[in-house]
C-alpha positions as semicolon CSV with decimal commas, in nm:
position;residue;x (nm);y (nm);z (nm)
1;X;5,304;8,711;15,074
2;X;4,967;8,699;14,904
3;X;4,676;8,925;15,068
4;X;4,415;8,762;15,247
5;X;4,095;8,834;14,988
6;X;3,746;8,896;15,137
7;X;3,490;8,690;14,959
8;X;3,069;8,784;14,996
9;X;2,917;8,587;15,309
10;X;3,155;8,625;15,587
11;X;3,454;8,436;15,413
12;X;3,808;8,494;15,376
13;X;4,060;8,361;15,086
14;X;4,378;8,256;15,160
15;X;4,656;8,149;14,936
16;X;5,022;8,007;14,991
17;X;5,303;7,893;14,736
18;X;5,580;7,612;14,828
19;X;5,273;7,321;14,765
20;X;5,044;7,457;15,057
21;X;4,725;7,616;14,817
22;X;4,411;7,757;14,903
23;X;4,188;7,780;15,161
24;X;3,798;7,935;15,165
25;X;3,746;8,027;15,584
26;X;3,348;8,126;15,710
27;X;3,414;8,325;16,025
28;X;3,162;8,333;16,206
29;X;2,948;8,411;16,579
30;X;2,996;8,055;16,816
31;X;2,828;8,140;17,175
32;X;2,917;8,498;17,179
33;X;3,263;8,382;17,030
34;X;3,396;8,457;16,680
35;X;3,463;8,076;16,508
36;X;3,620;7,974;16,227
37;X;3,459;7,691;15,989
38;X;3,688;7,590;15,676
39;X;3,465;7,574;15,357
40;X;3,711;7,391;15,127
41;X;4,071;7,370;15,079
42;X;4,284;7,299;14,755
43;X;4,607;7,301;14,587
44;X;4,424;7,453;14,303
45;X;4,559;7,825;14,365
46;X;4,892;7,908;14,521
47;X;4,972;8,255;14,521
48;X;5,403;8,276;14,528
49;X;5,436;8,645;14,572
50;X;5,132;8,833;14,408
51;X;4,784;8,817;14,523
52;X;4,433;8,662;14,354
53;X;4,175;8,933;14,258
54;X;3,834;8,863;14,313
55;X;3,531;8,963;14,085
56;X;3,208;8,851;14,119
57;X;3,227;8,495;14,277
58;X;3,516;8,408;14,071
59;X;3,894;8,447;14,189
60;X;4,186;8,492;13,914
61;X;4,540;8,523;13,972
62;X;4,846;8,263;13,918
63;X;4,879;7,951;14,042
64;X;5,274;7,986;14,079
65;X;5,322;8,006;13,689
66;X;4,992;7,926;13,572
67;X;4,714;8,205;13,514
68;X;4,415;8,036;13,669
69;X;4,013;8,130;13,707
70;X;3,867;7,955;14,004
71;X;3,507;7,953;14,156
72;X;3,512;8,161;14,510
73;X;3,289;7,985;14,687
74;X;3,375;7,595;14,604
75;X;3,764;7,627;14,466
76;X;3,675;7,453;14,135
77;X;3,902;7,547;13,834
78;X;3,775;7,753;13,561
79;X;4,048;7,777;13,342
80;X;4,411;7,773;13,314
81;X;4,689;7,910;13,115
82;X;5,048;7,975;13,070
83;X;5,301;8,177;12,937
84;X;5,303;8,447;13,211
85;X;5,570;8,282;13,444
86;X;5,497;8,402;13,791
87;X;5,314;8,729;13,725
88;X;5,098;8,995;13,887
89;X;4,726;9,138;13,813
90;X;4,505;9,392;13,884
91;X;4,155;9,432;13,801
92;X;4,012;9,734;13,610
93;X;3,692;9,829;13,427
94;X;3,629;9,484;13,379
95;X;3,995;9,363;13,293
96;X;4,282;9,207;13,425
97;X;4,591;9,393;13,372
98;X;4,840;9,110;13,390
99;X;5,217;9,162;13,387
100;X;5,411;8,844;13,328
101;X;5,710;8,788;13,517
102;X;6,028;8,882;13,207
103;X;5,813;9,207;13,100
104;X;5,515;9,106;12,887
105;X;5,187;9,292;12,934
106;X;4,842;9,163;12,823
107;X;4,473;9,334;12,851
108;X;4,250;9,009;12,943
109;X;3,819;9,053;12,939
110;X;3,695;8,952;13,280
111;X;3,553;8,589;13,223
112;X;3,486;8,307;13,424
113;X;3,396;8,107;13,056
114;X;3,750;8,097;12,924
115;X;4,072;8,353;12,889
116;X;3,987;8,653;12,620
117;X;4,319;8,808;12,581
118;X;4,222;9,133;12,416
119;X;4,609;9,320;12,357
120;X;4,957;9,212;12,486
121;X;5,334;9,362;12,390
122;X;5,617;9,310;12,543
123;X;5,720;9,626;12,762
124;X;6,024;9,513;12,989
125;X;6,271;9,268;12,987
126;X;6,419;9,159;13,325
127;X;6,256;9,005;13,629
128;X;5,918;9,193;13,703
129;X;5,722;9,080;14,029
130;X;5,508;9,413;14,109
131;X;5,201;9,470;14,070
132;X;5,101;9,699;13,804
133;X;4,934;10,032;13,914
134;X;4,689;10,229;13,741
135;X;4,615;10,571;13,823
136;X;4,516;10,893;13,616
137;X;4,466;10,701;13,279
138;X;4,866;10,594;13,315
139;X;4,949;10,262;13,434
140;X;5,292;10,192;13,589
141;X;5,508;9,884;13,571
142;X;5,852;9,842;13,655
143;X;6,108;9,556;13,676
144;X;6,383;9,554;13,901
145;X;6,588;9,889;13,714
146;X;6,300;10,034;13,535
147;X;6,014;10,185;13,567
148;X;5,757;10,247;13,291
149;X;5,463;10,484;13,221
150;X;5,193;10,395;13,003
151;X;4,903;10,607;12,897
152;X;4,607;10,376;12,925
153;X;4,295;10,637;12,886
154;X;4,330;10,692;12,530
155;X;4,225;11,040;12,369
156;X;4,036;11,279;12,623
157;X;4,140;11,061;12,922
158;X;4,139;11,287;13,251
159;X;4,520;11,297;13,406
């Protein structure tokens, strides 16, 4: 189940697979009660199992098996591309960290403009669905027998 993503403004992202999309929700104060006004809704994003990440005003994450880019606050497409499968993402130091879903691993340059994939190798084979973790200058990612460690921080990275 894809996290709910808070977006600036009082709005809340929501994201479903099996054909239902996106939806952009403004909560919000109606006569001393809280109300909910929808701001658009989509099939452009539909989360399966991972969540979107959010930077800036633009969300990225996959769209079942397509890596997408779309605009927070109206739901329009970016970009798109494949070759991921259903994968997971994180966002670091102004990166996605994607791991596709049969093991491979790309560094991708935050950009609303188009995907910059800066490094990718392939570092598990098997079905891979969880989210990548980064902590300490190692980043962790695991498939369902394996787990790998990855030092990330390069020469004089703190552990």
């Amino acid at each position: 189940v894809a996290t709910p993503i808070p977006v600036a403004g009082g709005k809340l992202f929501l994201s479903a697979s099996y054909d239902y999309g996106a939806v952009l929700l403004k909560m919000k104060a109606d006569n001393g009660a809280m109300a909910v006004e929808e701001v658009w809704r989509s099939r452009v994003m539909k989360n399966h199992f991972n969540s979107s990440v959010l930077d800036g005003n633009y969300l990225y994450g996959f769209d079942n098996a397509i890596l997408k880019c779309i605009e927070a606050g109206s739901g329009a497409e970016q970009w798109a591309t494949r070759g991921f499968e259903k994968g997971s993402l994180l966002l670091a130091d102004g990166h996605l960290i994607i791991l596709g879903e049969k093991g491979r691993l790309a560094l991708v340059e935050v950009s609303s403009a188009e995907y910059r994939e800066k490094a990718s190798a392939q570092v598990l084979e098997g079905r891979c669905w969880t989210v990548p973790t980064l902590a300490g200058g190692k980043l962790y990612v695991r498939n369902e027998k394996e787990l790998v460690c990855l030092e990330v921080g390069g020469a004089g990275a703190a552990n």
